[in-house]
N, C-alpha and C positions, 0 to 999 in steps of 0.2 A: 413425301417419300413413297416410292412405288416400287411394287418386287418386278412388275413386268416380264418379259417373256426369258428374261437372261440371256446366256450362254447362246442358246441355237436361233432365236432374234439377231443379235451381235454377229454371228456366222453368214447370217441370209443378208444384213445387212452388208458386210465385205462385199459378199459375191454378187449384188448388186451394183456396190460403186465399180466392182471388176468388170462390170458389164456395160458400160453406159451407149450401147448401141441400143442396147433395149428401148432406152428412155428415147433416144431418135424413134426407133423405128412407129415407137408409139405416136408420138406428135405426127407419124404424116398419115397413119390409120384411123376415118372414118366409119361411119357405122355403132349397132349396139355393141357393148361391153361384150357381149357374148360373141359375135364375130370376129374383135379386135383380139379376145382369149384366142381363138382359133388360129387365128393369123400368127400368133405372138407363139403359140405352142408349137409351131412348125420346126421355130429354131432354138425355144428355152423351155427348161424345166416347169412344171408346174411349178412349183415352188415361186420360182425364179417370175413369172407372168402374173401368179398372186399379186406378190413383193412389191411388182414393177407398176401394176394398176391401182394398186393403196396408194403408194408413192404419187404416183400421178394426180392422184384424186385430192389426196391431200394439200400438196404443191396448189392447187388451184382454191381449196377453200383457203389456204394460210395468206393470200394476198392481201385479205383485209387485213391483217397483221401484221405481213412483213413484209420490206419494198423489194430484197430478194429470195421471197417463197421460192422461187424457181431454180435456186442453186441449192436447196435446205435439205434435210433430211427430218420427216417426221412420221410419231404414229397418233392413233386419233387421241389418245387422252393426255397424252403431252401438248397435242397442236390446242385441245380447248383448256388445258389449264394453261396455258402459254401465257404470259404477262405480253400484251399489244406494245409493238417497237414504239408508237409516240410515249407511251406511259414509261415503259422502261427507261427512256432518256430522260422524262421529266425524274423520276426516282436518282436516276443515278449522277445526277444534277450534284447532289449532299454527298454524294460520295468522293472520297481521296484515297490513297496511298493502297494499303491493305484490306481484300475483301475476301471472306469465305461467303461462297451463296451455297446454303444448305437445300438440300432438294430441289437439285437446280433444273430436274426434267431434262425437256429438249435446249435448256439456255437461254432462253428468250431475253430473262435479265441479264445472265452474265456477259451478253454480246455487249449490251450499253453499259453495262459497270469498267468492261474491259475496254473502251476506249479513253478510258479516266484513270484505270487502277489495276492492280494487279491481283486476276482473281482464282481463288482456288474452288471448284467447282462441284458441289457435293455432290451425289444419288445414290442409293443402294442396286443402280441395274446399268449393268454393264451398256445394254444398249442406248441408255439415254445419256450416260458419260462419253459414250461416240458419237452418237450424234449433238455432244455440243462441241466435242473438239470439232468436226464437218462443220456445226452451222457456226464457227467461230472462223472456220477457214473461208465461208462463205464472205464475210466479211470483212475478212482481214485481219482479225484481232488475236488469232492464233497463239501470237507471241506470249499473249499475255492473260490468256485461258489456261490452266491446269486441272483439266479432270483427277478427280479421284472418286473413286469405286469404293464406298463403304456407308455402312450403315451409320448415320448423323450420331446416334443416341449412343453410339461408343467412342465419341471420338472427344477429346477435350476441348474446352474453352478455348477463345483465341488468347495469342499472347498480346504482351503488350502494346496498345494501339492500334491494333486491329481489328476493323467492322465487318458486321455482320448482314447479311441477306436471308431470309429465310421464309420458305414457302410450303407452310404445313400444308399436308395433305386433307382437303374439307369432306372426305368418305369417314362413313361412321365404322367401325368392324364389322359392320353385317354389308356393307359396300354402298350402300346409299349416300346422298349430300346431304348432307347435314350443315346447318348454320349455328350452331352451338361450339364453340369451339374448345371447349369440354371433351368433345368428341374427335377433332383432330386428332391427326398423326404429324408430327411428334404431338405430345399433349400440352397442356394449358401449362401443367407444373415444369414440364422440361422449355417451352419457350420462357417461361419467367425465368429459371435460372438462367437460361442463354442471355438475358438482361443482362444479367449479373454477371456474366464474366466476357461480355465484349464491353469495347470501351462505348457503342453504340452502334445503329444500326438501325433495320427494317421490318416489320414483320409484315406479309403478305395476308390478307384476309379478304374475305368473300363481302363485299358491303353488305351485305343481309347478313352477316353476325352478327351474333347479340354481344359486341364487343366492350357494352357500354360499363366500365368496374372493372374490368379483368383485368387491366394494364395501369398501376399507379401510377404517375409521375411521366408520360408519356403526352403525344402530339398524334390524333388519328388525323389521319389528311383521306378525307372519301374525294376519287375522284373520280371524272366522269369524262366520256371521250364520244367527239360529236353527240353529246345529247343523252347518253346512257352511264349510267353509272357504272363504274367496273369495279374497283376495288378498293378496299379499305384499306390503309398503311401504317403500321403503327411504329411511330418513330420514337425511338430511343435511346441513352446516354446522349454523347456527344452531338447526333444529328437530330437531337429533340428541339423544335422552336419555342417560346416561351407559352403558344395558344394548346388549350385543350383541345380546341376543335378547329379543324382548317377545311374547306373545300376548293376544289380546283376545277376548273374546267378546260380541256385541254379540245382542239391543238391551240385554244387563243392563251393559255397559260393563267388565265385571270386567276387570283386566287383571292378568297376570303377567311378572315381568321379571328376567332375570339373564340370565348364562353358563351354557351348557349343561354345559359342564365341572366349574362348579363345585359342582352339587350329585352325591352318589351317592344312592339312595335303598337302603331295607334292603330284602332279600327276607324275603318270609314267609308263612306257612302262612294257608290262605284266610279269615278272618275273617267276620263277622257282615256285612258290606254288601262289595259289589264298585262297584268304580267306572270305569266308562267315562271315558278326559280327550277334552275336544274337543280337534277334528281342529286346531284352530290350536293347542294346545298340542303337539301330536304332531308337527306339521309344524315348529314351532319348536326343537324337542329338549330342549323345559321340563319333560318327564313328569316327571325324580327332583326337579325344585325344587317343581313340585305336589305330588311324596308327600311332601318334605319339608316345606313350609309347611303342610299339614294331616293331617300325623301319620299318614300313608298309607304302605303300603308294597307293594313289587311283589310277583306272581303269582310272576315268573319274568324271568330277565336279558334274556328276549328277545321278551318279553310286555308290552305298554304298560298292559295291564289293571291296576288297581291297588285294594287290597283294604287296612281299615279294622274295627277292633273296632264301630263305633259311626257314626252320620251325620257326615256334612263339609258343613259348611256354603261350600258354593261352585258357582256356576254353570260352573266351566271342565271339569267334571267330569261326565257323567249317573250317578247314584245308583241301586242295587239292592239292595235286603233280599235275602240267599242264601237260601233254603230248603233247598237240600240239593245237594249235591255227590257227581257219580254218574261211573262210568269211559267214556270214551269208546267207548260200543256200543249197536249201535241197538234189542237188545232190554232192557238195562239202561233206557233210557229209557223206550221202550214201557212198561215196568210199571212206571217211576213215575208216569207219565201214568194206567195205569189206575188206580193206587190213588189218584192224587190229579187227580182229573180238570179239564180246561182247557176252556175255550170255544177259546180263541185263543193260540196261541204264536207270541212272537216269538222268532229266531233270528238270534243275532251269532255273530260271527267276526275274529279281524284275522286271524294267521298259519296256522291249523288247516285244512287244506282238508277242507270240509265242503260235500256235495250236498243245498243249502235245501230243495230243494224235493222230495226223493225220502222226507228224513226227516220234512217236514212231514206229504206224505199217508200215511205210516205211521203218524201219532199219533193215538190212540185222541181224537179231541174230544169228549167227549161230554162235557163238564162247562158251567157259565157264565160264571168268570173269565176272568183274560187272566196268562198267564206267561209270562216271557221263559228263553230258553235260551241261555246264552252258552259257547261254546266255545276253550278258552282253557289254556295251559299253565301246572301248577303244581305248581312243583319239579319243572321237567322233564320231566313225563308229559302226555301229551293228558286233559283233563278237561273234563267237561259239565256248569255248571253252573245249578242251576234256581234263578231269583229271581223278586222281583215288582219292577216301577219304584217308585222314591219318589217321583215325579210324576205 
């Protein structure tokens, strides 16, 4: 929920869609920002050439998020709390019939919820209830987006059979991020009742909350998009699965799901490939049900790294052919580097503290592959291991 600029936000935004020569004139202006102001103030208000150059700016960072950034309406702390369009679709997957999405920002979810269901669109600020009805028209989904303009925490429960979406705000009151969600807007005690009075639903969290107890009887799904962990989901009522803990990795959709408890995996001596688990499996505490479902086994008990005779066929994992397995020391490496020389080395790390970049310019590059160096505990001891990616 965010108070944002209101009322004369909401006005500047009109009078820019009332303008869209601006936004031409802009795309065929080269030059610094400072020039393109000058040009641009010939024929619009200050105001008006601010508006128009945010807009612009923004529109080109939101591509990684949306396929059309270019028709949107955004401002910056909408476009980075913005839920990513693959993630939204994968979410809005569980959804049917009736949807409120509470703090709904720039819309980002209620664009994918609304091509499944019909949703009514929460925020407390007028100009992010307009820019989701625009970014809903951006889309098409217009018909079946309904902003409304009020504060979440006074508004009732859904009625009957109708889900929920909800995306507390993770700023503490002094305005900083916070991963406590204690600290959220709305709070800990108003998303639990909202449990309680939709028949189910969504809640939106930062994957670095400490989410772990705070939601009984619930399904977090941590997911991760190309390779990065985005967000935590906590699912609820009706669109609850039977697992505590689920991770997903999108765009391949792979997902994995159990108790963390319930799997151990075995330890064991480093094997013919190493395996990186994505960060939404590590965040979800699924690493021993990944060794266990693809016959993987750990480095080391306190090592997420996990190691395999042979390929795994799974995307929730990055894959590495070992090459050779050398003691943690910086001339040990050096001369495997020269006897087996690299163009490019990459270098990982989870628990090992390792100076990337002092061992980088000490490595002899004179070769024209590309190796990867991962530094990683096994059976206990700091070890550096040299692979190539299976990707």
């Amino acid at each position: 929920m965010r108070s944002g600029a209101g009322f004369d936000e909401w006005r500047l935004l009109h009078a820019l869609r009332d303008r869209p020569e601006i936004f031409a004139q802009l795309e065929e202006l080269a030059g610094s920002e400072l020039h393109r102001q000058k040009e641009l103030r010939r024929d619009f208000s200050d105001d008006l050439v601010r508006g128009a150059l945010t807009q612009h700016d923004l529109r080109k960072a939101a591509r990684v998020k949306f396929a059309r950034a270019e028709a949107m309406w955004f401002d910056p702390v909408g476009l980075e709390q913005a839920t990513a369009e693959p993630i939204a679709r994968h979410k809005a997957a569980r959804f049917s019939g009736r949807v409120r999405d509470e703090c709904c920002g720039i819309g980002g979810d209620a664009l994918a919820l609304a091509s499944r269901c019909e949703v009514v669109a929460v925020d407390i600020d007028p100009a992010a209830c307009l820019r989701t009805r625009w970014n809903a028209e951006a889309y098409g989904v217009n018909d079946s987006v309904h902003p409304l303009c009020a504060d979440v925490e006074t508004l009732p429960g859904g009625d009957e059979g109708a889900l929920l979406h909800i995306d507390p705000d993770r700023r503490a009151a002094s305005g900083s991020r916070t991963r406590r969600v204690e600290q959220y807007r709305p709070s800990l005690d108003f998303l639990r009742e909202r449990m309680r009075r939709f028949a189910g639903g969504a809640i939106k969290l930062s994957p670095a909350a400490n989410f772990a107890g705070k939601f009984a009887g619930t399904e977090i799904e941590l997911i991760s998009l190309d390779g990065e962990c985005k967000e935590a989901c906590v699912w609820f009522g009706s669109l609850a699965g039977d697992a505590i803990r689920r991770a997903t990795a999108l765009p391949s959709g792979e997902t994995l799901a159990g108790d963390p408890l319930d799997a151990v995996a075995e330890v064991g001596d480093l094997g013919s490939h190493l395996y990186d688990p994505d960060p939404a499996v590590v965040r979800a505490g699924l690493v021993d049900l990944l060794a266990e479902t693809h016959g993987l086994r750990r480095l080391d008990v306190e090592e997420e790294y996990l190691t395999g005779d042979g390929p795994a066929d799974t995307s929730l994992a990055r894959g590495f052919a070992v090459l050779a397995e050398l003691p943690n020391n910086e001339r040990a490496i050096r001369d495997h580097f020269r006897r087996h020389p690299a163009g490019d080395v990459e270098i990982k790390c989870r628990h090992i503290p390792v100076a990337i970049e002092r061992i980088r310019r000490k490595l002899p590059l004179e070769g024209t592959g590309r190796a990867t160096l991962i530094f990683a505990r096994v059976a206990g001891r700091a070890r550096a291991v040299v692979c190539r990616r299976l990707d």
